[in-house]
C-alpha positions in Angstrom: 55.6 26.6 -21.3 54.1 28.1 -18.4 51.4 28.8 -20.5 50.6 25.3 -21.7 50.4 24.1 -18.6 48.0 26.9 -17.3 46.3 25.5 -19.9 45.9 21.6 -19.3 45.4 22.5 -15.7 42.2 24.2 -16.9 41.2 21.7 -18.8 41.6 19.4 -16.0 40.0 21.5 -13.5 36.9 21.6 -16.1 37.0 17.8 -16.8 36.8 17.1 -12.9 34.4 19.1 -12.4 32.2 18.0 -15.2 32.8 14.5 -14.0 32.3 15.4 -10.4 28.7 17.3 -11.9 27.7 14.2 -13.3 28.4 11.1 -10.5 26.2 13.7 -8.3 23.1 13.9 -11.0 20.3 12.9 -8.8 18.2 9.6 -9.3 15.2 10.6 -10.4 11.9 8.8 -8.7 8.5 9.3 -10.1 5.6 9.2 -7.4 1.7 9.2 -8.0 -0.1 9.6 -4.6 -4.1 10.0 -4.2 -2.9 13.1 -1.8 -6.3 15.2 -2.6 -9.5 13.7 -3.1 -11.6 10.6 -1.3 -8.8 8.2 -0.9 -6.6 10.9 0.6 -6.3 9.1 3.9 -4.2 6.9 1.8 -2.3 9.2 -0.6 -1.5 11.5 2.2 0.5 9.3 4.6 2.1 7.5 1.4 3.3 11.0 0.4 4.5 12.2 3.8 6.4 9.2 4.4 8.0 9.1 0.7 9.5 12.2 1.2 10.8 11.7 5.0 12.8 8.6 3.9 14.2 10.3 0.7 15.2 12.9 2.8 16.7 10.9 5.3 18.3 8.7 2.5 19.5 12.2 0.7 21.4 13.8 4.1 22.8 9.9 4.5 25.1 10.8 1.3 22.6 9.1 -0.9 23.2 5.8 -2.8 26.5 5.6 -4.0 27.6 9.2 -3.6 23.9 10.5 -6.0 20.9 11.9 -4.2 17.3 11.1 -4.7 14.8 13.4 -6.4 11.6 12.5 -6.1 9.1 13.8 -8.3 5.5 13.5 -6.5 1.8 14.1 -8.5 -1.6 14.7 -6.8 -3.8 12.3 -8.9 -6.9 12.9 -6.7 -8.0 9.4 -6.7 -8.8 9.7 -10.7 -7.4 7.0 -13.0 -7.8 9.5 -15.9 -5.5 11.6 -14.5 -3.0 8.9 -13.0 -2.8 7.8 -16.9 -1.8 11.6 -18.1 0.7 11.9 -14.6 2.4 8.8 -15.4 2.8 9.8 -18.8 4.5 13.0 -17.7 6.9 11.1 -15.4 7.8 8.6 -18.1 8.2 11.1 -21.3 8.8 14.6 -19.8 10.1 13.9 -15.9 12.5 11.1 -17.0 12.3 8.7 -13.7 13.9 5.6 -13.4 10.9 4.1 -11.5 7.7 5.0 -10.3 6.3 4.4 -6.6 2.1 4.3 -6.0 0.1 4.9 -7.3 -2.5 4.4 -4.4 -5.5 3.1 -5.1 -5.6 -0.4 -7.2 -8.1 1.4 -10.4 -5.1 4.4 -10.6 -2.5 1.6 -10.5 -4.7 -1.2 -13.2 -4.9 2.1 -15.3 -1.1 3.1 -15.1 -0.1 -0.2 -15.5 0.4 -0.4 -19.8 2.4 2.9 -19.4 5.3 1.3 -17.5 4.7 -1.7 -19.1 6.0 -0.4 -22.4 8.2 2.2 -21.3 10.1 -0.6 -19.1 9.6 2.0 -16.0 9.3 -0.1 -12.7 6.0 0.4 -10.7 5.9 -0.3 -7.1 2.4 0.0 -6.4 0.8 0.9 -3.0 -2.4 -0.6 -3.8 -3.9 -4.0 -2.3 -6.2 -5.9 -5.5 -4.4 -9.0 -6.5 -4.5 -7.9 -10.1 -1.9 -5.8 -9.9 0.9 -8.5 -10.3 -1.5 -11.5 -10.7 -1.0 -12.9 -13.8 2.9 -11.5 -13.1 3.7 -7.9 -15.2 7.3 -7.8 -15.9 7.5 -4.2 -14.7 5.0 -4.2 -12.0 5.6 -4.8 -8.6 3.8 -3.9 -5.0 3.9 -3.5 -1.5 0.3 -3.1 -0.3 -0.8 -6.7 1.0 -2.8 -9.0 -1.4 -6.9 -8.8 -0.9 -6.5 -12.4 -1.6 -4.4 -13.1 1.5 -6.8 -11.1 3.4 -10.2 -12.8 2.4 -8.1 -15.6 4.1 -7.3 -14.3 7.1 -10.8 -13.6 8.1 -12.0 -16.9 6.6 -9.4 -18.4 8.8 -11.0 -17.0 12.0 -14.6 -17.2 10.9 -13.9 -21.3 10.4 -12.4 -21.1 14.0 -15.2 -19.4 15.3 -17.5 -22.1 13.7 -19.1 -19.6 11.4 -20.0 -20.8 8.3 -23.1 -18.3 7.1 -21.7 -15.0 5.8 -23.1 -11.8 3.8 -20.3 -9.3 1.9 -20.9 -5.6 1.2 -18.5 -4.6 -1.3 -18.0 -1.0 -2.8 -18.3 -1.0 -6.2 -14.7 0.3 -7.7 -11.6 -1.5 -8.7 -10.5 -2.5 -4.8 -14.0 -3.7 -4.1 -14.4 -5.4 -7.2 -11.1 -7.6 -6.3 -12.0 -8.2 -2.7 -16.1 -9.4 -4.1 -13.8 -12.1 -6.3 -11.8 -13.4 -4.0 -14.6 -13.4 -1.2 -16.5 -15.7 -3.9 -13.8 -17.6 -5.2 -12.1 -18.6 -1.6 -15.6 -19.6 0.5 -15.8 -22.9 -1.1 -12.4 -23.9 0.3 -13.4 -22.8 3.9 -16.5 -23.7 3.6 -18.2 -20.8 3.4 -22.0 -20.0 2.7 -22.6 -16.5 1.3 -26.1 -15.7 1.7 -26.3 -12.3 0.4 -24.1 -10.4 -1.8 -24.3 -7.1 -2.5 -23.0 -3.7 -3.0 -22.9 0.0 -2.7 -21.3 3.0 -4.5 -18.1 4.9 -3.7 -20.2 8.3 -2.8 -23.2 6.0 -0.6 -23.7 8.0 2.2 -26.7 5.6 3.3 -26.5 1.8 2.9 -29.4 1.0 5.7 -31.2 -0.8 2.6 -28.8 -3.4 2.4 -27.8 -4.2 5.6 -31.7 -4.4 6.2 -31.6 -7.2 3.8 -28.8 -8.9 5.5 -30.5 -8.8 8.9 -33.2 -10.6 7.3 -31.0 -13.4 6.2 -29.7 -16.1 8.8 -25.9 -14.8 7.7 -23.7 -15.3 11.0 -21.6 -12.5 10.3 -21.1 -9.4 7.8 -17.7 -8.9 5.4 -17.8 -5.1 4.2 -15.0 -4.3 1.6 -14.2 -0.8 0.9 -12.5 1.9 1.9 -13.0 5.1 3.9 -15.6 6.7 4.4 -18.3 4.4 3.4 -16.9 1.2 5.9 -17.6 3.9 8.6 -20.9 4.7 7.4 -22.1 1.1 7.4 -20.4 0.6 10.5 -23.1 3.5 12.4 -25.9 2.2 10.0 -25.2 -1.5 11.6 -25.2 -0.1 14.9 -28.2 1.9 14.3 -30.5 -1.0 13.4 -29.2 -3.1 16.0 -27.3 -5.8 13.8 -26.0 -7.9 16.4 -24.0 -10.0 14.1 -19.8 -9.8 13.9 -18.8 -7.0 11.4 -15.6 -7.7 9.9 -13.7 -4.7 7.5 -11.2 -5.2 4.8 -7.3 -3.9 5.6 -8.6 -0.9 3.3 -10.0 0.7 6.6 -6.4 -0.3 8.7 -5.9 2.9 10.1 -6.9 5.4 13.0 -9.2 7.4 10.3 -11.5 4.4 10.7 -12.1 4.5 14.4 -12.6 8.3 14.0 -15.2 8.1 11.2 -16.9 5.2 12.5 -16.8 6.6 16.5 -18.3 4.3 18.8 -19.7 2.3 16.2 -16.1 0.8 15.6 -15.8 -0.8 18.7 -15.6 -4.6 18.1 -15.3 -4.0 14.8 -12.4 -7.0 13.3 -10.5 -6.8 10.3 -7.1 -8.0 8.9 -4.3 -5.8 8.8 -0.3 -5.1 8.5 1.7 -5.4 11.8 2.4 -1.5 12.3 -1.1 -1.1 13.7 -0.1 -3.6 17.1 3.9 -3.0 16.6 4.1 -2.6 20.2 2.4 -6.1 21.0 4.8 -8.2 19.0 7.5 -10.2 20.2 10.9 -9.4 20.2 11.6 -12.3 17.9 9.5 -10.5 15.0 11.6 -10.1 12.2 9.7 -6.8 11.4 9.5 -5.4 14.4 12.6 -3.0 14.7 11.5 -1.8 11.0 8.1 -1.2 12.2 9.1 0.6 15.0 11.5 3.0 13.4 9.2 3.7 11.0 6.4 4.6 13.5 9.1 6.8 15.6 10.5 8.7 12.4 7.0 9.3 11.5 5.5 10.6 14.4 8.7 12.8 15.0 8.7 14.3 11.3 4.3 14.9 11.4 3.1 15.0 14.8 0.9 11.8 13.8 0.6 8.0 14.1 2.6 6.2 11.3 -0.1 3.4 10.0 -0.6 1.0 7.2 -0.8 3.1 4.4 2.0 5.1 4.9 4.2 1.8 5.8 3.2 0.7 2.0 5.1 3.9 0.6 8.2 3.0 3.1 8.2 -0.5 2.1 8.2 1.0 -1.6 11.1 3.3 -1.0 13.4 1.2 1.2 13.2 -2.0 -1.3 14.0 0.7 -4.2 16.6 1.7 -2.3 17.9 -2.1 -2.1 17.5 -2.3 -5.6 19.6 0.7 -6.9 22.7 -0.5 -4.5 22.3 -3.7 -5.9 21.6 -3.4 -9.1 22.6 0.2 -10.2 20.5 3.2 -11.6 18.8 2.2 -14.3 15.0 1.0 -15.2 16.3 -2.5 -16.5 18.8 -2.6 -13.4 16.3 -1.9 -10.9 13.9 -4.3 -12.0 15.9 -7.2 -11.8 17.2 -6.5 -8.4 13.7 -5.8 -7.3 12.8 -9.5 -8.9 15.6 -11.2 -7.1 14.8 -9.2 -3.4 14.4 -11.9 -0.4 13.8 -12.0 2.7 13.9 -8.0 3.2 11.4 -7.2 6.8 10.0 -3.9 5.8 6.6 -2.5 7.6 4.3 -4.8 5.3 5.7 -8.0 5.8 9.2 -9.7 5.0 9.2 -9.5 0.7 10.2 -12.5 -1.2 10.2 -11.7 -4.8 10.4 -13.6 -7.4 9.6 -14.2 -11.7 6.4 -16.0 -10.5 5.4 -13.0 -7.5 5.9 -9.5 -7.8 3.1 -9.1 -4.6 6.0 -11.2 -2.3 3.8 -11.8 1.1 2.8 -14.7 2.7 -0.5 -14.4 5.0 2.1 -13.9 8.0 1.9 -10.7 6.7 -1.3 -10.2 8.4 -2.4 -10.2 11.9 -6.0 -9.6 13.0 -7.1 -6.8 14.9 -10.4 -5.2 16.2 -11.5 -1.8 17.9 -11.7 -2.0 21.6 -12.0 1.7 23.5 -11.3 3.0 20.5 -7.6 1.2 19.7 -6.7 -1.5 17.8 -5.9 -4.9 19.8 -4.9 -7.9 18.5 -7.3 -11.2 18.3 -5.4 -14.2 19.3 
């Protein structure tokens, strides 16, 4: 007797433990970052600040009693290798959801992988064709490009301008903001008088912005991201161009003002709310998000928390939402992700939906510009 139930006791012990072995299997999050490589101003902070919250989420007890493993890949800014990573984290890795990747050509090339797979994609990249027409799988963080051409539209109608010229870098985010700069001037009234654009590896676009001094355009709209913004910024400022210089929010960060030096200053663009956290009001529904983030971040790397790096928290706090809501699986986590309102994260305040899986409203911008080498916002 004694015997028997040494036994069953064992074989309890071992079924309790086995159970206890597998509520604790971590959650297993896939992330593609442009870490290395041009665009590693973005990848970087997106990285950092993935793996501070999962951290913090992990030593919080996790969600629901299971930890977060996140699985993080280098693709260098190269949609070739995004493709093969993403691949890797689907087949191999096993995640339940991917967040990134950064830039919107790694993320347009990603996108048929989770799309048949059924892996959720939170993207951290801006072009509007992410989600626009609406992926079922696909979702972002990074504000539209489309909201943006609006924002500085808005001001440029305000200002009476009505006689533009737009720069645009010739790659996927470029290519979106050129659209949307053409297709959105009618409705504001717009004139563009030149168009034109430069490579990803220009060190040099004097030519151009010759051209556009010779025009009668009231102001310039460069879209791009670092470094070549900051290189026409000091080419601008080199031949004198006295016209208003307006960036995309794909230069929203301190990196900018460093590249560009003194040639930033007065400088406008659109950007997310972290940049000016400080000025808000009180009443700002994003502001206590905004300013934890920028504390936590600051504490954990010595450095500013900025844009970029608030579209990786955004990413990680509304999958987070979505795993307590709707449980740890692709199919679960994409329906809570598609159902999430009204949640204030560093970005804006998300409203998702079948018809929007971007979920921002242009109050998710502000406008800012460079004065003594700080951001400041235009009122």
């Amino acid at each position: 007797m004694k015997k028997l139930l040494c036994t069953v006791f064992a074989a309890f012990t071992s079924l309790c433990l086995s159970t206890a072995a597998f509520a604790a299997a971590p959650i297993k999050i896939g992330a593609l970052f442009a870490v290395t490589g041009p665009a590693s101003f973005l990848g970087e902070p997106e990285r950092n600040t993935a793996q501070m919250l999962v951290d913090k989420i992990n030593k919080g007890g996790g969600i629901k009693g299971r930890k977060l493993e996140l699985i993080t890949y280098d693709t260098g800014g190269d949609a070739t290798k995004a493709v093969q990573l993403a691949n890797k984290l689907v087949k191999n890795d096993q995640v339940v959801a991917i967040i990134g990747p950064s830039t919107t050509g790694d993320s347009m090339a990603v996108i048929p992988i989770v799309e048949k797979a059924g892996i959720p994609l939170i993207a951290c990249a801006a072009g509007s064709k992410i989600t626009d027409p609406v992926k079922k799988s696909v979702f972002k963080t990074a504000q539209n490009d489309a909201l943006a051409v609006a924002r500085i539209y808005e001001q440029l109608k305000k200002e009476k301008k009505s006689r533009i010229a737009i720069l645009t870098v010739s790659d996927g985010f470029g290519s979106s903001g050129r659209e949307q700069l053409k297709a959105q001037a009618a409705a504001y009234g717009m004139q563009i008088l030149s168009d034109d654009t430069y490579g990803p590896k220009d060190t040099d676009m004097t030519a151009q912005l010759t051209k556009i001094r010779g025009s009668r355009a009231q102001a310039v709209i460069c879209w791009g991201t670092n470094p070549g913004p900051a290189v026409i910024a000091r080419n601008a400022k080199q031949l004198g161009l006295q016209i208003p210089l307006y960036m995309s929010h794909g230069v929203s960060s301190k990196k900018f003002i460093e590249l560009a030096g003194d040639a930033a200053e007065g400088i406008r663009l659109p950007s997310g709310k972290v940049l000016v956290a400080d000025l808000l009001p009180k009443s700002d529904k994003q502001k206590a998000s905004l300013l934890a983030f920028i504390k936590d971040y600051q504490n954990h790397f010595k450095a500013e928390g900025d844009h970029f790096g608030g579209h990786a928290w955004d990413a990680v706090m509304l999958l987070r939402s979505a795993i307590e809501r709707g449980g740890a699986t692709p199919a679960g986590i994409r329906n809570a992700l598609e159902a999430t309102r009204n949640f204030a994260g560093i970005g804006g305040v998300f409203n998702y939906s079948a018809k929007d899986h971007a979920g921002l409203g242009k109050d998710a911008f502000v406008l800012v510009e460079v004065r003594n080498k700080d951001w400041k916002l235009v009122k």
